[in-house]
N, C-alpha and C positions, 0 to 999 in steps of 0.2 A: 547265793547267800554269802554276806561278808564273814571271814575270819575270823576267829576267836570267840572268845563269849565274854561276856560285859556283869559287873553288879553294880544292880541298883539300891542304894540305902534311903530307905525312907526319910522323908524332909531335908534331903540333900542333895544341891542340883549337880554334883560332881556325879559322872559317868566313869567308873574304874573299867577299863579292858583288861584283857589275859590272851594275848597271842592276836591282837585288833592292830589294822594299820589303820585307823583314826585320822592322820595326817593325808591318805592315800584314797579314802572312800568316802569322808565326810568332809563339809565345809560349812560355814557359818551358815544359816538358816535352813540346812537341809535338817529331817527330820530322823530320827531313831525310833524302830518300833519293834519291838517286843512282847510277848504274853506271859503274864506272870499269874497263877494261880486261874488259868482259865480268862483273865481279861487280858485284851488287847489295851497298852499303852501307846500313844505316840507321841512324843517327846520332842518339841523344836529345840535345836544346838544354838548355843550364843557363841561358843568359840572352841575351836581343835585346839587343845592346850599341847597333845602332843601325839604316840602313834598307841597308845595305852590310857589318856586320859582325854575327854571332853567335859564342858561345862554346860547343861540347860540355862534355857532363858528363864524356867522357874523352878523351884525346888520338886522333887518325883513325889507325889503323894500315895503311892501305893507299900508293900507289904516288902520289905528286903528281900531282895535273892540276890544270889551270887551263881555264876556259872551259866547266865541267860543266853539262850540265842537272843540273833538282831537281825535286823534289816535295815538298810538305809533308804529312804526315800528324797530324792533331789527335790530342791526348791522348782526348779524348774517343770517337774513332773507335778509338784501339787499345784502351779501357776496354772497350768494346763488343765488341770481337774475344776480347778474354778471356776474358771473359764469355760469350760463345757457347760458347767450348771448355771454360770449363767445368763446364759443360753440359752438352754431348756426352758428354765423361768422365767424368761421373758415369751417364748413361745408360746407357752402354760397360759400367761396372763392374755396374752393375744389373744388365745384363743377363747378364752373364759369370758373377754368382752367382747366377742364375736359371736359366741351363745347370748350373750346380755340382749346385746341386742337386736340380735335374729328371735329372744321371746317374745322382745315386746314389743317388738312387730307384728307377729303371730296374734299374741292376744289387742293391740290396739288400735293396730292401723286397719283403715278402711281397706277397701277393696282389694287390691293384691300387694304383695311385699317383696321386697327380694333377698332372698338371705344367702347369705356368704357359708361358703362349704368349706370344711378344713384344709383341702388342696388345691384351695385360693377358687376355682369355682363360682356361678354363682347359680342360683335358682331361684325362679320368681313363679308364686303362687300364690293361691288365695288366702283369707287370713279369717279367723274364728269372727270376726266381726259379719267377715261377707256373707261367712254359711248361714249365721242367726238370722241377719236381715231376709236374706232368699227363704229362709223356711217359713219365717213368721209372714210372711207373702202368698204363701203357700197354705200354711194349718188353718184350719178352721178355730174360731174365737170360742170355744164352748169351755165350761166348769167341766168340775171331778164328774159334779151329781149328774149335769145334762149325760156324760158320756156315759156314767154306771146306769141313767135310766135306758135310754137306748141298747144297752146290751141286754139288761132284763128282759128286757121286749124282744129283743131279737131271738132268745134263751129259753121264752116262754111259744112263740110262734114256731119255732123249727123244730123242738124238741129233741134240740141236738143230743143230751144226755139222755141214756135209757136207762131203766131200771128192770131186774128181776127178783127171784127171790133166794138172792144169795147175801144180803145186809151188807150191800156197798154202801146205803146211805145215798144214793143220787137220788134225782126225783121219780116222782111214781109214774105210772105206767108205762113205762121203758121195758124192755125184755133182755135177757141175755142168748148170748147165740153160743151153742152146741154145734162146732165143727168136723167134719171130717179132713178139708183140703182149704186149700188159700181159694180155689173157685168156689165154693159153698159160702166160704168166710163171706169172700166180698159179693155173690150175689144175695145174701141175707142183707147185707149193709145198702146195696142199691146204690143210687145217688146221695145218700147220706151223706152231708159235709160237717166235721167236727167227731165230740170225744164220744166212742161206745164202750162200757163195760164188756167184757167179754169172757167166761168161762170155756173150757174147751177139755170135752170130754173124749178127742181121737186127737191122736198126733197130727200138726200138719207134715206134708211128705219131706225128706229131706232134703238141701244138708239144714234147715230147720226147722228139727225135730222140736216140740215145747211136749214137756212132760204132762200123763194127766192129772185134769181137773187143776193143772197151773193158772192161776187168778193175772186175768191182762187185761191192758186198755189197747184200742186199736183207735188211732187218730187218721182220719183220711181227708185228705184236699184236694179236688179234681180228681185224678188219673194219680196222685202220688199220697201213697201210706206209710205209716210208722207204729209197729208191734211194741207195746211194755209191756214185759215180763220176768217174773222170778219163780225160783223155785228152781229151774233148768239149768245147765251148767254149776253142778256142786254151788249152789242157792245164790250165783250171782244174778243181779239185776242187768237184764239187756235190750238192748233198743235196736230192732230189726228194721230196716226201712226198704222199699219197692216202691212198684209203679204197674199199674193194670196192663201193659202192655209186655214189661220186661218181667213182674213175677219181683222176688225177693235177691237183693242187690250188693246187703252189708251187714254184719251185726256190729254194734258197740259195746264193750263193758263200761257200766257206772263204777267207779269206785268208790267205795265206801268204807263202812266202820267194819265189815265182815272181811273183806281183804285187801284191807290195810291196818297200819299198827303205829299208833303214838311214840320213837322213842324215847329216854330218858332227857334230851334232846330238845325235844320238840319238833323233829320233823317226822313227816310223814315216811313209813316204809312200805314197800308190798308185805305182806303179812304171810306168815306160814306156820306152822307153830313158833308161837314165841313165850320166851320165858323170859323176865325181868326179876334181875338177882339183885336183893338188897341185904345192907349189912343188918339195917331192922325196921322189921314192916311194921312196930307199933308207932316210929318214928315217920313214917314216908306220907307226903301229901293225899289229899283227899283224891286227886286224879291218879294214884297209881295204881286203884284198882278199876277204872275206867276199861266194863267188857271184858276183866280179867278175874280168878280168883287163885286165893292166896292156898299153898301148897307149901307149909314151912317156910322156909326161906326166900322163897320165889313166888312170884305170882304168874297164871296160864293162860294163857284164850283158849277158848274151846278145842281146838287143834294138839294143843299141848296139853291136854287132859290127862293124867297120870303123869308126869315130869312132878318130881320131890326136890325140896334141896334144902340142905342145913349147914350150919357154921362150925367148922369143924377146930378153928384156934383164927387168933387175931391176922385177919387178911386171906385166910383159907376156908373156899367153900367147894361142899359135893351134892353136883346135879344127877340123879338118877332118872331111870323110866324112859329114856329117849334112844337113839342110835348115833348120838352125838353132834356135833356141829353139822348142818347142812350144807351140803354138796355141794352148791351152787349158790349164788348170788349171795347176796351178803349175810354174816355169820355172827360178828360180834359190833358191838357200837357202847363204847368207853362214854361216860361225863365229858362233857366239858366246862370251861368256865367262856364268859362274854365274848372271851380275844380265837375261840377254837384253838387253847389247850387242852388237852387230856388233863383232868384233874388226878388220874393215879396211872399206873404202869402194871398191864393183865397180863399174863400170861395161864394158859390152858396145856391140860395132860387130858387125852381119851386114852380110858381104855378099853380093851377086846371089846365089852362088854356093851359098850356104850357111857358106861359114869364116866365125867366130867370134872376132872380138878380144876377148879378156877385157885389161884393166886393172885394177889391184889399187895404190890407195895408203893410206895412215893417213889416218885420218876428222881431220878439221879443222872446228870449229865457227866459221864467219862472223858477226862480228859486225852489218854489215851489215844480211843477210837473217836472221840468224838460227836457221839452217841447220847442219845435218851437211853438209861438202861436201870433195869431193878432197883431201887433202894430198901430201905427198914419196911418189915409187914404192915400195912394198916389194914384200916375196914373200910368197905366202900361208904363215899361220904355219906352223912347224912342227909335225906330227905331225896337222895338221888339213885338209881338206878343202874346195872349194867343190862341192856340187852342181847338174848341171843338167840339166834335163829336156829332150829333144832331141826334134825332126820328123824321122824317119829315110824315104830314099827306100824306095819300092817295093822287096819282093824279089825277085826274077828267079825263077821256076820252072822247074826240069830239066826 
């Protein structure tokens, strides 16, 4: 860092020093830079008038200080900077008509293309033309209607879907099958190909167990099957899949609207109790009670079922009913605006008990630290949302 410290007076391109060798560290076109009130200035020198004055090549348009640090940056060092970039940008552009016209390749040219890879490379393959021509050589020339009448027909002779009398609504004289084991299951099914309702009045053996009387579809193709069902696994929907030789092989979770969670955001989250704290729910859009309902201040999903919370002064709210912020995975999720800023600055207190002080003011950038930090109380914006993912006690069992 050079020497001394410098004032800058507004609309004057004289640079005053105090204890600066000027003469020693700066030369005509090297640059002076400085932060004055949080911004960065950089200042090009027209002339070292002495070891305490310089002159800019334009007047300083910023806010008077006196007592500023500086830094000197050589002309040499920004020729070099430039110079990098433009560099880069020419690269940039290389490559950018190097995707040009490796797409329209892809999408025009006949038969195969060869397209250039970013580390000069090349690679020649087929192109969206070739795959259309090969397939249309290939498919059969039929309508919507020809192909929907042939499945009707095939739909009506196999009697792939069955029906009992449990009001699935499939077609009539189908049965449902009452299992005890995956061998029962599938010799009631037989060589059946396609979808059967299925109710199931015994567990199959483990590790999957389906709870009873859990409402499933079982889909089977050759030697290879696939279980729907819900109700099982605290009410997720899962797709079991096997094969008559191996037995049961994998389960999936679907995820859906029961364990997961819209936030204020719009992205998707895993769901656990959540509560979505607003400054006022007569103000909040039509989706913010979307599978939620309002509790005071807050709105719940079923999980967070007793969680309260009210406005206690401008930017201060208390959540009750819960065991506080959750343990694990994610706990709070702020507004933001288009660019992912945080539209205000949260901070939370637990205490023993579980209650929850939230705090809500305008983010204030510290000069200082250099910091996003607290500013003046608001209320969370309106028509927006804070989410928070909550530790909820035990449930009581009847």
């Amino acid at each position: 860092m050079p020497v001394g410290t410098i004032t800058l007076t507004n609309n004057s391109a004289v640079v005053a020093g105090a204890g600066t060798a000027f003469d020693n560290e700066l030369k005509a076109g090297d640059m002076i830079v400085s932060v004055v009130g949080g911004v960065t200035y950089t200042l090009p020198v027209k002339s070292v008038d002495s070891a305490t004055k310089a002159t800019l090549i334009k007047a300083y348009d910023g806010p008077t200080q006196a007592g500023a640090a500086w830094s000197a940056v050589p002309r040499e060092t920004l020729n070099a900077i430039t110079a990098q970039l433009a560099a880069e940008t020419a690269k940039a552009l290389r490559g950018m008509n190097y995707d040009k016209q490796n797409w329209q390749q892809i999408f025009s040219a006949p038969g195969e293309a060869t397209i250039h890879l970013p580390d000069g490379s090349e690679f020649t393959g087929p192109t969206w033309n070739s795959f259309t021509t090969a397939l249309n050589l290939k498919a059969e020339q039929k309508t919507v209607d020809d192909l929907s009448a042939e499945v009707d027909k095939k739909a009506d002779a196999d009697s792939v879907v069955r029906r009992g009398d449990y009001g699935l609504g499939l077609s009539s004289g189908a049965k449902i099958f009452s299992t005890s084991s995956q061998d029962t299951l599938l010799g009631n099914i037989g060589a059946t190909t396609g979808l059967i309702a299925m109710r199931n009045n015994a567990a199959i053996p483990a590790p999957w167990d389906i709870a009873d009387n859990s409402p499933a579809l079982f889909w089977r193709t050759g030697d290879t099957f696939a279980l729907f069902c819900a109700g099982w696994d605290s009410g997720n929907i899962k797709i079991l899949t096997g094969n008559l030789t191996g037995g049961w092989r994998q389960s999936v979770t679907l995820w859906n609207s029961r364990n997961t969670t819209v936030d204020g955001n719009g992205f998707i989250k895993k769901a656990s109790p959540v509560a979505r704290l607003s400054g006022s729910s007569a103000d909040m859009s039509a989706d913010y009670l979307d599978g939620f309902t309002l509790a005071g201040s807050v709105a719940v999903n079923d999980e967070a079922t007793g969680v309260q919370a009210e406005r206690i002064s401008t930017g201060v709210y208390r959540i009750t009913g819960s065991l506080g912020l959750a343990n694990e995975g994610w706990t709070i999720e702020v507004p933001q605006d288009v660019n992912g800023n945080r539209l205000c600055f949260v901070v939370t207190d637990t205490a023993p008990d579980g209650t929850i002080t939230v705090t809500v003011s305008q983010r204030r950038f510290d000069i200082d630290s250099a910091m996003i930090v607290a500013g003046a109380p608001m209320d969370i914006p309106v028509e927006r949302w804070i989410d928070f993912r909550l530790e909820m006690p035990d449930k009581k069992e009847d």
